[in-house]
DRENDO-1510 file (C-alpha; in Angstrom, 1 decimal, always signed):
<recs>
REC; n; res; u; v; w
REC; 1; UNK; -42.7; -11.6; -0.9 .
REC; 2; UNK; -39.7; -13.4; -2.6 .
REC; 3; UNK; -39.5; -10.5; -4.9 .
REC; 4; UNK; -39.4; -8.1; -1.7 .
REC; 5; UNK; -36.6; -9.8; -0.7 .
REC; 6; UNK; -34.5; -9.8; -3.8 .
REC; 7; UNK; -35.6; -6.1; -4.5 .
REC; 8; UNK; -33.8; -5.2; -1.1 .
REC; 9; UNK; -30.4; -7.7; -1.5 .
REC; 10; UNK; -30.4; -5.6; -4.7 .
REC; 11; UNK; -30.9; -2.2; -3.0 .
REC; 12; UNK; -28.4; -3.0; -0.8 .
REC; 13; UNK; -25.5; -4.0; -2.8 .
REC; 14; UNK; -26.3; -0.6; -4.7 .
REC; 15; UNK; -24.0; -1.9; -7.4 .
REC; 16; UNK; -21.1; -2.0; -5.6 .
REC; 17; UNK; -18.5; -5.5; -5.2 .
REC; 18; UNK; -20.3; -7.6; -2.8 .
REC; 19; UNK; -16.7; -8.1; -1.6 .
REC; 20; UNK; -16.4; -4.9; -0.5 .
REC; 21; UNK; -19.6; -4.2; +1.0 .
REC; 22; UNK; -19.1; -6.7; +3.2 .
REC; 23; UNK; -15.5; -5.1; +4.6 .
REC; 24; UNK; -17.1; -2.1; +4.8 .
REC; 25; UNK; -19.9; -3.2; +6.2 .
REC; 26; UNK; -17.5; -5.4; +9.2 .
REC; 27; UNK; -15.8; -1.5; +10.2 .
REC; 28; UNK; -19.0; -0.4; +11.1 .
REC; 29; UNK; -20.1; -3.6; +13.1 .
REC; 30; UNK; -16.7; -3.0; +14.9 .
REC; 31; UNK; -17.0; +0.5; +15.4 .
REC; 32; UNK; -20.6; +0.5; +16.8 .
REC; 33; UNK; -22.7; -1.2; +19.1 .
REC; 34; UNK; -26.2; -2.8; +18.7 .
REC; 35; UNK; -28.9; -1.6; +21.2 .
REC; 36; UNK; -29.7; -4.5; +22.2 .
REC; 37; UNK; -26.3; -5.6; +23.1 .
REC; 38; UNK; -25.4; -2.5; +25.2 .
REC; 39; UNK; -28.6; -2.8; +27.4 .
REC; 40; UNK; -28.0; -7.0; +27.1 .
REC; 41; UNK; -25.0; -6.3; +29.5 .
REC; 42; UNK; -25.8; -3.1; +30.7 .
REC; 43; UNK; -24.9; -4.5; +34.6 .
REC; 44; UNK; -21.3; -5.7; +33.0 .
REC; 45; UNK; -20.2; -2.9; +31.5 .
REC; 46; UNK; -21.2; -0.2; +34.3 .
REC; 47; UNK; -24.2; +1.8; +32.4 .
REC; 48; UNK; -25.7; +4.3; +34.2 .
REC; 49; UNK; -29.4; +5.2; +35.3 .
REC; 50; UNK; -28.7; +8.2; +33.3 .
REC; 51; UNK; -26.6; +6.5; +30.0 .
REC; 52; UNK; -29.5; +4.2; +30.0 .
REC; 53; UNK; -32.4; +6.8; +30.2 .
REC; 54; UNK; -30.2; +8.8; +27.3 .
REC; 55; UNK; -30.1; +5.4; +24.9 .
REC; 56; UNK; -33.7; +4.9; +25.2 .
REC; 57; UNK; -35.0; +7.8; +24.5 .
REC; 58; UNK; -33.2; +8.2; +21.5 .
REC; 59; UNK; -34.3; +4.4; +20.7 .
REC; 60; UNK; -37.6; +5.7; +21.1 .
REC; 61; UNK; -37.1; +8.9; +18.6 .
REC; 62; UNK; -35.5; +7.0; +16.0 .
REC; 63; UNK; -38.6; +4.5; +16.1 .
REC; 64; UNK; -40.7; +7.0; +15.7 .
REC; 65; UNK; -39.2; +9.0; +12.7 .
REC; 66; UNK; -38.2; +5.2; +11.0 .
REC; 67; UNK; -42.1; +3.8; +11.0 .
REC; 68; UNK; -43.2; +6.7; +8.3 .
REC; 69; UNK; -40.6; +5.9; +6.5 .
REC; 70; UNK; -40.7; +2.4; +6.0 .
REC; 71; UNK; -44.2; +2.8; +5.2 .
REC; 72; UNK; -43.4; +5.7; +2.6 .
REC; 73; UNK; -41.1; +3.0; +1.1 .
REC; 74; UNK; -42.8; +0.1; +1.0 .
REC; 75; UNK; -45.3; +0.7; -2.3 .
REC; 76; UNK; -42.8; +2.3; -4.1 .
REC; 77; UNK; -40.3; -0.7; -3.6 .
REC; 78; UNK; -43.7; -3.0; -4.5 .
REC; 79; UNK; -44.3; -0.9; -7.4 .
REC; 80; UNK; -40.5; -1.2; -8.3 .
REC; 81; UNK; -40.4; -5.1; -8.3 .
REC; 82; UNK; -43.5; -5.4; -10.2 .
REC; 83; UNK; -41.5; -3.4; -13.1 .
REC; 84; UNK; -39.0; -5.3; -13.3 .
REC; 85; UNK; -40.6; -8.6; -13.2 .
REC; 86; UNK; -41.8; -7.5; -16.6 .
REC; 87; UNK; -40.3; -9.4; -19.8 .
REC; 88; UNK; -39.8; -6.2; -20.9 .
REC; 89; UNK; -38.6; -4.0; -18.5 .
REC; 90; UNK; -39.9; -0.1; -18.7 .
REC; 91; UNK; -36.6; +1.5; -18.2 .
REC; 92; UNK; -37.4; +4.7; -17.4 .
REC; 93; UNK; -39.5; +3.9; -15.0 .
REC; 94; UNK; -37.7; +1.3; -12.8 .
REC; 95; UNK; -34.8; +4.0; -12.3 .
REC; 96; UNK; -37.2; +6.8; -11.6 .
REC; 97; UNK; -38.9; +4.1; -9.1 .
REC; 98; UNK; -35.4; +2.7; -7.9 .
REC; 99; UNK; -34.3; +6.5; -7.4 .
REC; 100; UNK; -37.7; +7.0; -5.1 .
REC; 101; UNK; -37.2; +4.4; -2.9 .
REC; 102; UNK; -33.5; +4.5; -2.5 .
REC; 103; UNK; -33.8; +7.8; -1.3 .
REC; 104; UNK; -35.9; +6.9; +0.8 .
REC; 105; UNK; -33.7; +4.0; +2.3 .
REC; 106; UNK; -30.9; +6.6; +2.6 .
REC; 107; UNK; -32.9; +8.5; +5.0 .
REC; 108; UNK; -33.4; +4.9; +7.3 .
REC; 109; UNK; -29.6; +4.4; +6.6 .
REC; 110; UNK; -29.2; +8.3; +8.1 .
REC; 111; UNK; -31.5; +8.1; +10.7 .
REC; 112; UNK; -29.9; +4.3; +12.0 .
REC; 113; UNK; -26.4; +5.6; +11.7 .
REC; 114; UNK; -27.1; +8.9; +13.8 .
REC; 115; UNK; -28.8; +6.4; +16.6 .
REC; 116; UNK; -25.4; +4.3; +16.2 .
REC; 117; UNK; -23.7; +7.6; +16.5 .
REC; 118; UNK; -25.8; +8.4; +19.8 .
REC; 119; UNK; -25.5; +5.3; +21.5 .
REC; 120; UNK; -21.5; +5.1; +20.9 .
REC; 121; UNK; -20.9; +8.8; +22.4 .
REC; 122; UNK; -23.3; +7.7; +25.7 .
REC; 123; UNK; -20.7; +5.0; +26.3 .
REC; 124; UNK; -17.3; +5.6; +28.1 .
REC; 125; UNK; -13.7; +4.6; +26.6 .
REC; 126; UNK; -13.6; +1.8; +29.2 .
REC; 127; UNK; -17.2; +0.4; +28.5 .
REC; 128; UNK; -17.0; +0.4; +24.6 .
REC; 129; UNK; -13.7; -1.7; +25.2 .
REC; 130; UNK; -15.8; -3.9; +27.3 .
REC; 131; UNK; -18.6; -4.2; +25.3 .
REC; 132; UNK; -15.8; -5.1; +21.9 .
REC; 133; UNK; -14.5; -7.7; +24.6 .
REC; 134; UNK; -18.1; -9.5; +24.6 .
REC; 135; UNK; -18.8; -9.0; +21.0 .
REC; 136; UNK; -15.7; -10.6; +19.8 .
REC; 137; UNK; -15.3; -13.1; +22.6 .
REC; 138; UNK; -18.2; -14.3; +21.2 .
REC; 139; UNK; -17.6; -14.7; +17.9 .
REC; 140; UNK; -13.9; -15.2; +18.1 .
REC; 141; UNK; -13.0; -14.0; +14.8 .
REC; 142; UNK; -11.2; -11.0; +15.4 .
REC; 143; UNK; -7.9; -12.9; +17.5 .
REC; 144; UNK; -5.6; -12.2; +14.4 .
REC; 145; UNK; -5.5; -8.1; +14.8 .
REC; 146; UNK; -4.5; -8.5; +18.2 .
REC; 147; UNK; -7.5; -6.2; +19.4 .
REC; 148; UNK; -9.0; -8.8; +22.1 .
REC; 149; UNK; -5.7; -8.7; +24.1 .
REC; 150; UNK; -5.4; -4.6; +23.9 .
REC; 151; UNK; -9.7; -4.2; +24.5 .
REC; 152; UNK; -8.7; -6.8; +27.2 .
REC; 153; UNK; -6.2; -4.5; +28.3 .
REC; 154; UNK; -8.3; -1.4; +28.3 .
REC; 155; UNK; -10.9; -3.5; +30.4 .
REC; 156; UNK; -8.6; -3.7; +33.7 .
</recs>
């Protein structure tokens, strides 16, 4: 299981700076919302019977198409760490194997962003700058940019 995990970190970073995976990865925290946090304060920020009914069914699509995939990728990624945990590492193969289940985690990356997508254009102007005000209220890491007082603003 400890190789699982490394096999993803190493999945994830793709290659690229760690450094800047993480900024890029900070843009799309800030310009989407979790699920779970829209429907947390669903009361708060004014959702709708029918903005609700909208974001779960497209929860419920997305689950749907994500569990087949997961389970596609999961032996391949097993198969994949096994290879390399070889002394002697079977080039060839590991790529060919790395390339398989990438692909596949591209698809989950699609099929998550598209839901992120979804969920953002079932939300008003005013309730995304309300939901930003409880994200980042909550962490309170974003007060240098000045974008508390002006989602603040957008809130009233």
């Amino acid at each position: 299981m400890k190789s699982m995990a490394w096999l993803v970190l190493v999945a994830t970073l793709g290659g690229s700076n760690l450094a800047a995976q993480e900024k890029k990865d900070d843009r799309f925290e800030k310009a989407f919302f979790d699920p779970q946090l829209v429907l947390r304060h669903a009361r708060e920020i004014g959702l709708s019977a029918q903005q609700r009914a909208t974001m779960m069914d497209a929860i419920k699509k997305i689950q749907a198409e994500l569990v087949p995939l997961q389970l596609d990728m999961a032996e391949p990624a097993l198969e994949m760490a096994e290879l390399i945990e070889q002394p002697v590492v079977d080039e060839a193969a590991a790529v060919a194997k790395a390339e398989q289940v990438l692909k596949l985690e591209n698809e989950v990356k699609k099929k998550q962003m598209a839901l992120l997508i979804k969920i953002k254009n079932v939300l008003t102007k005013d309730q995304q700058a309300r939901l930003r005000a409880i994200r980042d209220g909550g962490r309170g890491d974003d007060s240098d940019d000045g974008s508390d007082a002006a989602n603040e603003e957008a809130g009233r």
